[in-house]
ZATIZA-980708 format. One record per residue (C-alpha): z, x, y; residue number from 1; residue in one letter. Coordinates in Angstrom, 1 decimal. Each point is the difference from the previous one (the first is absolute). Last residue first. Example, Ala and Ser with C-alpha at 12.3 -4.5 7.8 and 13.67 -1.06 7.14 Angstrom:
KOLBA       Z       X       Y  resi  resn
KOLBA     7.1    13.7    -1.1     2     s
KOLBA     0.7    -1.4    -3.4     1     a
This chain:
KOLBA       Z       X       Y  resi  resn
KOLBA   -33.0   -46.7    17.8   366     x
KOLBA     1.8     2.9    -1.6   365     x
KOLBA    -2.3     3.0     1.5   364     x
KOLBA     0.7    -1.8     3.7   363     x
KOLBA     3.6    -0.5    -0.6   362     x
KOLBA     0.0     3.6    -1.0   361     x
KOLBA    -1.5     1.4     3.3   360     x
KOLBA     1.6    -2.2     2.1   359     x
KOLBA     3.3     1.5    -1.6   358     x
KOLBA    -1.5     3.7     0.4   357     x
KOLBA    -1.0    -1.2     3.5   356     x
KOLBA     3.4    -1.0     1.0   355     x
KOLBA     1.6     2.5    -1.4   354     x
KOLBA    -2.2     2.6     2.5   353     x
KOLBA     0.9    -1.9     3.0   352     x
KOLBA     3.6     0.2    -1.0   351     x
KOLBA     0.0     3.8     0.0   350     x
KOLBA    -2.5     0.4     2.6   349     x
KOLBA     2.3    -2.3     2.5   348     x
KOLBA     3.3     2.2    -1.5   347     x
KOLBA    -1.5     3.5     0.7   346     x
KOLBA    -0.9    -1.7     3.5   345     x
KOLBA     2.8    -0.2     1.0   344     x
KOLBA     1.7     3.3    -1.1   343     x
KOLBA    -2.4     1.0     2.4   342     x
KOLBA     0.6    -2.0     2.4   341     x
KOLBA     4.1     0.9     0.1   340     x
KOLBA    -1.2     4.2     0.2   339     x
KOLBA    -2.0    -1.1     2.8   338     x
KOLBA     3.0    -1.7     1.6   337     x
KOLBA     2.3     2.6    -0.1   336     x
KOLBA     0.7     0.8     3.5   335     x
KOLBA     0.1    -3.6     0.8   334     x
KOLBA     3.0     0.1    -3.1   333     x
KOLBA     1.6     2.7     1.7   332     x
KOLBA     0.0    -1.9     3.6   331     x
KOLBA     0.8    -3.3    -1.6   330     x
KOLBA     2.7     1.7    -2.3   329     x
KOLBA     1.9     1.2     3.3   328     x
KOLBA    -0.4    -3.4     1.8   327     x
KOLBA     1.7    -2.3    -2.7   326     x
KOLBA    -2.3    -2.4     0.0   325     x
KOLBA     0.4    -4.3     1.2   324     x
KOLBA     0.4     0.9     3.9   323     x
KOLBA     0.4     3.7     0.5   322     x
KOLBA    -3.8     0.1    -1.8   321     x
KOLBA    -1.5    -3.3    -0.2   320     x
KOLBA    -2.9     1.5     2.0   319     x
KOLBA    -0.6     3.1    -2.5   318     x
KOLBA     0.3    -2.8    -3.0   317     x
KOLBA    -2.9    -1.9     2.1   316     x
KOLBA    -2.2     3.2     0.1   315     x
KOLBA     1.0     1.6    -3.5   314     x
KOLBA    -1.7    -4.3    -1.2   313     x
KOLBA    -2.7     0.7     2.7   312     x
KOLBA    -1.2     3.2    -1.8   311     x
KOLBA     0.1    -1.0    -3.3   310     x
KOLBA    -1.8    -3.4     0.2   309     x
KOLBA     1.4    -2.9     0.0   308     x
KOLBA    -0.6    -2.3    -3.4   307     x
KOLBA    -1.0    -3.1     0.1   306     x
KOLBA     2.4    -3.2    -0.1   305     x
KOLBA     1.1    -2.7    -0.9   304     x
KOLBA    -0.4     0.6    -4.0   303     x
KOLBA     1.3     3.6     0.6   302     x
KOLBA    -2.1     3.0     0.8   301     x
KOLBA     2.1     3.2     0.3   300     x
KOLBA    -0.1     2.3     2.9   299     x
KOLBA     2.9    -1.9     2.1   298     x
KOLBA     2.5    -0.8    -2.5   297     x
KOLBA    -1.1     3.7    -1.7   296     x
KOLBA     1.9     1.2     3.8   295     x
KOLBA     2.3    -2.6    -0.1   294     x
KOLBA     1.8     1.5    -3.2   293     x
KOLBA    -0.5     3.6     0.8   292     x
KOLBA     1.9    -0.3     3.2   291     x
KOLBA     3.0    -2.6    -1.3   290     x
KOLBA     0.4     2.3    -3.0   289     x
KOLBA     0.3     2.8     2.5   288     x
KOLBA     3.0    -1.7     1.9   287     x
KOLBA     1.3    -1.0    -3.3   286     x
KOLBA     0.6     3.4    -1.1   285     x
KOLBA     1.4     1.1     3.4   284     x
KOLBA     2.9    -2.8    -0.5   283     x
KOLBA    -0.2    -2.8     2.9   282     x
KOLBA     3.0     1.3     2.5   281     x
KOLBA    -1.9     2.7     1.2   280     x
KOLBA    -2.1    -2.3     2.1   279     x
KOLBA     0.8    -3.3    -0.3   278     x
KOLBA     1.5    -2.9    -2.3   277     x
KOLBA    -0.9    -3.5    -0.1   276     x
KOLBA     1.5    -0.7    -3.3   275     x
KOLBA    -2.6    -1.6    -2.2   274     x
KOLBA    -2.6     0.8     1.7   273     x
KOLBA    -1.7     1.2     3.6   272     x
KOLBA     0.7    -0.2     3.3   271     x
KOLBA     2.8     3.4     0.4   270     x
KOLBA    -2.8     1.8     2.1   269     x
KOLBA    -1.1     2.4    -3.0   268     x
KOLBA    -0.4    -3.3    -2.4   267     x
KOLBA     1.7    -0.7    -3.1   266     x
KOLBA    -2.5    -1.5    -2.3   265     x
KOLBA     0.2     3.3    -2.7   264     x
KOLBA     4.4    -1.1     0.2   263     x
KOLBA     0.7    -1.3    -3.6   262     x
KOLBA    -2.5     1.0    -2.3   261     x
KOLBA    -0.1     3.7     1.5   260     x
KOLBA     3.9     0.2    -0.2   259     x
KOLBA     0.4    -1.4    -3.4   258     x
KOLBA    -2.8     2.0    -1.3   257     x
KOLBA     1.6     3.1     1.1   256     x
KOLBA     3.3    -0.7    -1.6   255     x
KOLBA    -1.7    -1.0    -3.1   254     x
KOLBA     0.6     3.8    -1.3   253     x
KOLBA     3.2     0.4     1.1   252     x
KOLBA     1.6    -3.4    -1.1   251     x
KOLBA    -1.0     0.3    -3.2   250     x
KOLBA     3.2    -2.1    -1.4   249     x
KOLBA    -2.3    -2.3    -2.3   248     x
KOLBA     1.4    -3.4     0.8   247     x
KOLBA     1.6     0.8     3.4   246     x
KOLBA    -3.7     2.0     0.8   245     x
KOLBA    -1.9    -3.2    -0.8   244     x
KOLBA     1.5    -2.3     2.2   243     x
KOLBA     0.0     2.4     2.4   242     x
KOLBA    -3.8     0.5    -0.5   241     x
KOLBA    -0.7    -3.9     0.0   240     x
KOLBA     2.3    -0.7     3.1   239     x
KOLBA    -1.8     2.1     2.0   238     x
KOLBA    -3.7    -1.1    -1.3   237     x
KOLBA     1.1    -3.9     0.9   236     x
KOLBA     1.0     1.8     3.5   235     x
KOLBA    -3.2     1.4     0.5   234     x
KOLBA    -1.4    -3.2    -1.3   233     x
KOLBA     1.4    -2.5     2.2   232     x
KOLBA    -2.7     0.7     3.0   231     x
KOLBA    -2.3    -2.7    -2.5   230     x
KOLBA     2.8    -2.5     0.1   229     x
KOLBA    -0.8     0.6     3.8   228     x
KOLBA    -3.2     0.4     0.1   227     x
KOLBA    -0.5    -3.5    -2.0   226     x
KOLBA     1.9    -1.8     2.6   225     x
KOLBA    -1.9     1.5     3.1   224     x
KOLBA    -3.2    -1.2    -1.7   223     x
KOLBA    -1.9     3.0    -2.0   222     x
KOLBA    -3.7     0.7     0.6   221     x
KOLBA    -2.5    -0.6    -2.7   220     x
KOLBA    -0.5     1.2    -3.7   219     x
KOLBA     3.8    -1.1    -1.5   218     x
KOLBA     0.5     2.4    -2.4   217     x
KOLBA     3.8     0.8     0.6   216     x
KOLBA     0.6    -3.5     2.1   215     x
KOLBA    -1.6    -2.1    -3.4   214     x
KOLBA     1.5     2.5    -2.4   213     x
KOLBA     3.4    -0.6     1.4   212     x
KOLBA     1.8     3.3     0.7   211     x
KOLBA     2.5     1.6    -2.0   210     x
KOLBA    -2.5     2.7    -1.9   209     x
KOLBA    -0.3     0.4     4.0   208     x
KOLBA     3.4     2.0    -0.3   207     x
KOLBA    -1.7     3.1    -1.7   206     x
KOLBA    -2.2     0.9     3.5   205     x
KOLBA     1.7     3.3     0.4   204     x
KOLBA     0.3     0.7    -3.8   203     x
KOLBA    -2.8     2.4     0.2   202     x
KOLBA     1.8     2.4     2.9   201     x
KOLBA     2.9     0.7    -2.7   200     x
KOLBA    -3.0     2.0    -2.4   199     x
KOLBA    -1.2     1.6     3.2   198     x
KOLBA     3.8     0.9     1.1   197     x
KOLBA     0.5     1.2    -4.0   196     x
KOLBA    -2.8     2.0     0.3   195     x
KOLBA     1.2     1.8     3.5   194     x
KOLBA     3.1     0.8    -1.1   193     x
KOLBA     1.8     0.0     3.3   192     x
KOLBA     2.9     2.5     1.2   191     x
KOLBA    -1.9     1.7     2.6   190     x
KOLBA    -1.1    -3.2     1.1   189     x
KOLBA     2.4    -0.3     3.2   188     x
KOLBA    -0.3     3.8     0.6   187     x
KOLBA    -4.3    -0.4    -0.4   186     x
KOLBA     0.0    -2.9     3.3   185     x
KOLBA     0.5     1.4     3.0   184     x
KOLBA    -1.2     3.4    -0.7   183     x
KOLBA    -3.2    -0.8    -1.4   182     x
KOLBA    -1.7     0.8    -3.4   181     x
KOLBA     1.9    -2.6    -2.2   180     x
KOLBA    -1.9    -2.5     2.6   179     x
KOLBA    -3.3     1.4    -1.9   178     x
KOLBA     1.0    -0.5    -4.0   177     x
KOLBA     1.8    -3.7     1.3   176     x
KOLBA    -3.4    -0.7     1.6   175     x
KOLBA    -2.3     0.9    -2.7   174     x
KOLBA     2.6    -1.6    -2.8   173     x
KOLBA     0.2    -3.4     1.9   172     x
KOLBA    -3.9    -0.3     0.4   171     x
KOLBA     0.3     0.1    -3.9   170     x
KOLBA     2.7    -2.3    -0.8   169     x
KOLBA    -1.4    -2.2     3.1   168     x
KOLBA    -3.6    -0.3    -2.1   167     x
KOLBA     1.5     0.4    -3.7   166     x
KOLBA     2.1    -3.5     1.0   165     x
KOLBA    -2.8    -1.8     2.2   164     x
KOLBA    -2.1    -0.1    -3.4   163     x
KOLBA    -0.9    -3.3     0.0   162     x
KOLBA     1.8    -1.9     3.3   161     x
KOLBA    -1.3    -3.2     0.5   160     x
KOLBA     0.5    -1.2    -4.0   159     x
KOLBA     3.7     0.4     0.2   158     x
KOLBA     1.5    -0.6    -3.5   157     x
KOLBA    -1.8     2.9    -1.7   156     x
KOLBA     1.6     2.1     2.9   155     x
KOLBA     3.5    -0.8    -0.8   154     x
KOLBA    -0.3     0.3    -3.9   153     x
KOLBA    -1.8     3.5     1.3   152     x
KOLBA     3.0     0.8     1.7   151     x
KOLBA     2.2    -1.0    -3.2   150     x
KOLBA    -1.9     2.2    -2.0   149     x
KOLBA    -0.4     3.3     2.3   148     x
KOLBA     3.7     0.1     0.8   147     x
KOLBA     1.0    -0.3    -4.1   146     x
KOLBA    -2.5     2.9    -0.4   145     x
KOLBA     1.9     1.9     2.5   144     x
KOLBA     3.1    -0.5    -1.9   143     x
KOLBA    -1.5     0.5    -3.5   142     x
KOLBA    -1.3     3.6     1.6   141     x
KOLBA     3.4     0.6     1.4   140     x
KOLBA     1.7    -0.8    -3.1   139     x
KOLBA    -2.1     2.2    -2.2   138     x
KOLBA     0.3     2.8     2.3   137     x
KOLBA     3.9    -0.4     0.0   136     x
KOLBA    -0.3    -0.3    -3.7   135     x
KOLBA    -2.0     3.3    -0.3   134     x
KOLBA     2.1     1.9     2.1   133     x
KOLBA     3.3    -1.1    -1.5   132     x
KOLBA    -1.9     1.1    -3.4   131     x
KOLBA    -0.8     3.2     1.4   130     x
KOLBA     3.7     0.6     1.2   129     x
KOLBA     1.4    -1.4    -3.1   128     x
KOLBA    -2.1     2.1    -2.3   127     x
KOLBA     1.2     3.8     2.2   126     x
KOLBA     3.5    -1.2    -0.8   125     x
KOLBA    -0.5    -0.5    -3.8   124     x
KOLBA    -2.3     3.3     0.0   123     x
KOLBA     3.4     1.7     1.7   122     x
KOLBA     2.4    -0.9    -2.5   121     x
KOLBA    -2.4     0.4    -2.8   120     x
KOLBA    -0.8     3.6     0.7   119     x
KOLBA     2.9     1.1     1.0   118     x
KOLBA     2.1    -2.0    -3.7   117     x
KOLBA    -2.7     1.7    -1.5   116     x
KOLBA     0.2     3.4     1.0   115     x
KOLBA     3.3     0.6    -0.4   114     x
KOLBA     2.4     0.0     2.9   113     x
KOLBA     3.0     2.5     0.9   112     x
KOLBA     0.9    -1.9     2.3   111     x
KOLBA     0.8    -3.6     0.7   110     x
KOLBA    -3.2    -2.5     1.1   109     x
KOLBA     0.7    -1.7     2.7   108     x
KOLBA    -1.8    -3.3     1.1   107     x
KOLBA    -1.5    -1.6     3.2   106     x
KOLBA     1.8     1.5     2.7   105     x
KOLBA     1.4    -1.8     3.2   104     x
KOLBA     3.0     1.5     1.7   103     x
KOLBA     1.3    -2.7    -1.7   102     x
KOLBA    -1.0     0.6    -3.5   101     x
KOLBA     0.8     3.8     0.7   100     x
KOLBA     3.6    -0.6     0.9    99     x
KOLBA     0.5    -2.1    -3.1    98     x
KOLBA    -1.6     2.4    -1.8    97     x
KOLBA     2.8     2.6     0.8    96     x
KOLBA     2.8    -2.2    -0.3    95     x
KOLBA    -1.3    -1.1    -3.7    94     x
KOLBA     0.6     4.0    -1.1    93     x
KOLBA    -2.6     1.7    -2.1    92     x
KOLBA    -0.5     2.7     2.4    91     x
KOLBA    -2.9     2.5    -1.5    90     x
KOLBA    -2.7    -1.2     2.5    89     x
KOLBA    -3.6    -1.1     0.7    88     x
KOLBA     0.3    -2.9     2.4    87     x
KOLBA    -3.2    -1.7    -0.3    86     x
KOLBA    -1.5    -1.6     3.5    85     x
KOLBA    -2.9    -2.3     1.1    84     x
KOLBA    -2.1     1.0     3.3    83     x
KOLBA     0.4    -3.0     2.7    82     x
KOLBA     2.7     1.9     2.5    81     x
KOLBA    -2.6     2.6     0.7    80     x
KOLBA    -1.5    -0.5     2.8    79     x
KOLBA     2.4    -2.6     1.4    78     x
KOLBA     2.4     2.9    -0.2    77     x
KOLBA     4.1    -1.3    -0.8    76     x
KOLBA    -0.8    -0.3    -3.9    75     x
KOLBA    -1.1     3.4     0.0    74     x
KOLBA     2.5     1.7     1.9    73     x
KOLBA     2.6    -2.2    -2.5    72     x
KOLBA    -1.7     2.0    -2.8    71     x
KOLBA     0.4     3.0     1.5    70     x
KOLBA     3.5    -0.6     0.1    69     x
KOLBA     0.6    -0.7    -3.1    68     x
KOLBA    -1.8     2.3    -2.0    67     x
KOLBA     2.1     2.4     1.6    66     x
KOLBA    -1.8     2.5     3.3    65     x
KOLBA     1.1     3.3     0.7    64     x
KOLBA     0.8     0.9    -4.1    63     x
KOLBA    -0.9    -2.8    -2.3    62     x
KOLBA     2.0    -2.3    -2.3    61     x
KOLBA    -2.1    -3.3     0.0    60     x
KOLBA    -3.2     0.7    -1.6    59     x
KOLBA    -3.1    -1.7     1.3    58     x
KOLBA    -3.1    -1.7    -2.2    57     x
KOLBA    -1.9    -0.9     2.6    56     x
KOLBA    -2.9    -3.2    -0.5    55     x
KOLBA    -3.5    -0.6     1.4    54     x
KOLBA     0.1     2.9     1.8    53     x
KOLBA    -1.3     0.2     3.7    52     x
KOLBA    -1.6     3.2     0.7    51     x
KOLBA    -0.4     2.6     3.0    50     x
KOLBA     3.1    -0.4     2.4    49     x
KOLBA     2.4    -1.2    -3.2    48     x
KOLBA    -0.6     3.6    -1.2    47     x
KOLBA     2.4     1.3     2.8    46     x
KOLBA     2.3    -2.8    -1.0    45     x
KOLBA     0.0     1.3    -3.5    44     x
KOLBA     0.8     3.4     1.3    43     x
KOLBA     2.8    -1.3     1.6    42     x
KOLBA     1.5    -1.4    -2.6    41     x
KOLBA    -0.1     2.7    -2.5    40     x
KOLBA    -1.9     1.5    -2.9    39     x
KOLBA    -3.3    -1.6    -0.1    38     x
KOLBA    -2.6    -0.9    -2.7    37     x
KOLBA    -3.1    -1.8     1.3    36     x
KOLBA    -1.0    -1.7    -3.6    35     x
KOLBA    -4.0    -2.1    -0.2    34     x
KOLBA     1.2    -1.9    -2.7    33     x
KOLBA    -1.6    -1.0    -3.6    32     x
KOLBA     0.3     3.5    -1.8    31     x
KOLBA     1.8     1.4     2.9    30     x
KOLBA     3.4    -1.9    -1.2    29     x
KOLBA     1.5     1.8    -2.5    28     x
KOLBA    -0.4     3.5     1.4    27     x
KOLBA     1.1    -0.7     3.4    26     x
KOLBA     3.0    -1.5    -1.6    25     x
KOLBA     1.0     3.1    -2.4    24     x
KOLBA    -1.2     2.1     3.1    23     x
KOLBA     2.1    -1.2     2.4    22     x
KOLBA     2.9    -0.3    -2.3    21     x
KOLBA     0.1     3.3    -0.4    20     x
KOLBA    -0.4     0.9     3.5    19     x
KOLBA     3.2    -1.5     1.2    18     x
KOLBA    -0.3    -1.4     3.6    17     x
KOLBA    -1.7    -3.3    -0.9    16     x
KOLBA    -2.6    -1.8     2.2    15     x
KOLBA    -2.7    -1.1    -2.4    14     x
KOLBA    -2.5    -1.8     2.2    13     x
KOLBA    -2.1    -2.5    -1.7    12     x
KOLBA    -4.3    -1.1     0.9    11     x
KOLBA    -1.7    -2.0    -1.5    10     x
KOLBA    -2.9     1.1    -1.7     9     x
KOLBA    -3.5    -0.6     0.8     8     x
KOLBA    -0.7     3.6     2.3     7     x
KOLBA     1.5     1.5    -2.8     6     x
KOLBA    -2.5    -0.5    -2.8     5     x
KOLBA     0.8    -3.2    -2.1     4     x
KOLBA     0.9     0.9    -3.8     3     x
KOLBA    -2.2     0.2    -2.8     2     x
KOLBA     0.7    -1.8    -3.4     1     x
């Protein structure tokens, strides 16, 4: 069976001061780890400066600095504070793993060790962290998938509005990507995931699935009546989401959906929906829902109406800015604006081209 060059192996440090043991260990593991044997403290941290281990293997009775306290330098460096522990060492004593348990170590494994029990110990360790990755992957992808259904459930209902969702998703992306750019605005995102944002932004219309069909697809102008019960749906799609996060707990991955769901009709000059906020008060990821969301309003063709073109649609968001915009993401999205056509465009050839494949079919059928 051949074994993964180095560049593929993870990565342990083997901080020990006794040589012996060093090499015993070092010996042991190379076969399927890449080993950086040390033999102190601070040359460990020195090492820290050009790799991150997947795992350390530290041994507590050392000269300068103990196992101990290195291991509480770790734990107190944001840098570092992630990387998963073994306490090598020849105490035997509960006391002693008590105090590594909470200054946060993973295992111990007592000295002198055989090969086996090293080996296992630290393969079982190494298993959990790619099976935590995996699962966390997993869960993401079934949580994103989860967004894409029920905003397509959403969509399918609204016969106006076909393919409004990848539209503002996208436009969203380009204008998030460029405002992440600019001083004002890349310290309040510096925190964001940008896919889970996108995948959030999809859920913005969720609360129409509330909607009566007849006001939802209704193909001429709303009365005062209908708009109203038709306004409803940002907080319908509020309601929704926290309704869902108190059954599921996954409060910090539907918190962005929430927010864009609940406050994308807000307006810059405090005259917009549900809550009439203003300014700064109406979260920064609603204020650029709002944007993208009037803008493919404007460009799309609905049953009452053709579609604007591109440059009147930036020239009427442009006007509204200060009024229903946030000023700052007018001026970047403006700046953008070719980029925003573009991506345009992509989706008119797309959806021009399925329409002549299914033309095409119905044609060969009949």
């Amino acid at each position: 069976m051949s074994h993964p060059n180095k560049r593929t192996k993870k990565i342990i440090f083997l901080v020990d001061d006794n040589a012996t043991n060093l090499t015993v260990a070092e010996e042991t593991l190379s076969k399927d780890y890449r080993v950086i044997a040390l033999s102190s403290a601070p040359k460990m941290f020195s090492a820290l400066e050009k790799f991150t281990p997947n795992l350390i293997l530290l041994d507590i009775e050392m000269p300068e600095i103990s196992g101990f306290e290195a291991m509480s330098m770790l734990k107190s460096d944001e840098k570092y504070n992630k990387i998963p522990v073994i306490f090598l060492t020849g105490r035997s004593d509960v006391a002693s793993e008590a105090v590594g348990i909470q200054l946060g170590a993973v295992d111990f494994i007592t000295k002198p060790f055989t090969e086996a029990v090293l080996l296992t110990r630290i393969k079982t360790h190494m298993n959990i962290d790619e099976l935590i990755q995996q699962r966390t992957e997993q869960l993401v992808k079934l949580q994103h998938g989860l967004v894409h259904v029920m905003a397509d459930l959403v969509e399918n209902r609204d016969g106006n509005t076909g393919g409004h969702i990848d539209r503002t998703s996208k436009y969203m992306e380009l204008l998030i990507n460029e405002m992440m750019k600019h001083q004002g605005y890349a310290n309040a995102m510096k925190d964001w995931d940008l896919k889970s944002v996108i995948s959030s932004a999809r859920l913005h219309d969720l609360g129409k699935i509330a909607i009566p069909d007849a006001i939802l697809n209704k193909p001429g102008k709303l009365t005062d009546e209908e708009f109203e019960i038709m306004k409803s749906h940002s907080k319908k799609g509020q309601e929704i989401i926290q309704h869902t996060i108190e059954k599921t707990g996954d409060e910090e991955f539907l918190r962005d959906a929430e927010i864009i769901a609940a406050y994308h009709h807000e307006k810059w000059n405090g005259k917009g929906y549900p809550e009439g906020l203003k300014e700064c008060e109406i979260p920064l990821l609603a204020r650029i829902m709002a944007l993208v969301d009037v803008y493919d309003a404007l460009v799309s063709e609905r049953p009452y109406k053709k579609p604007m073109p591109h440059e009147k649609a930036v020239s009427i968001i442009i006007e509204d800015s200060g009024t229903h915009f946030d000023p700052g993401i007018v001026e970047i999205f403006a700046s953008i604006q070719d980029d925003i056509l573009a991506a345009r465009d992509g989706f008119r050839i797309a959806a021009s081209s399925i329409d002549l494949k299914a033309n095409t079919t119905v044609g060969a059928v009949e």
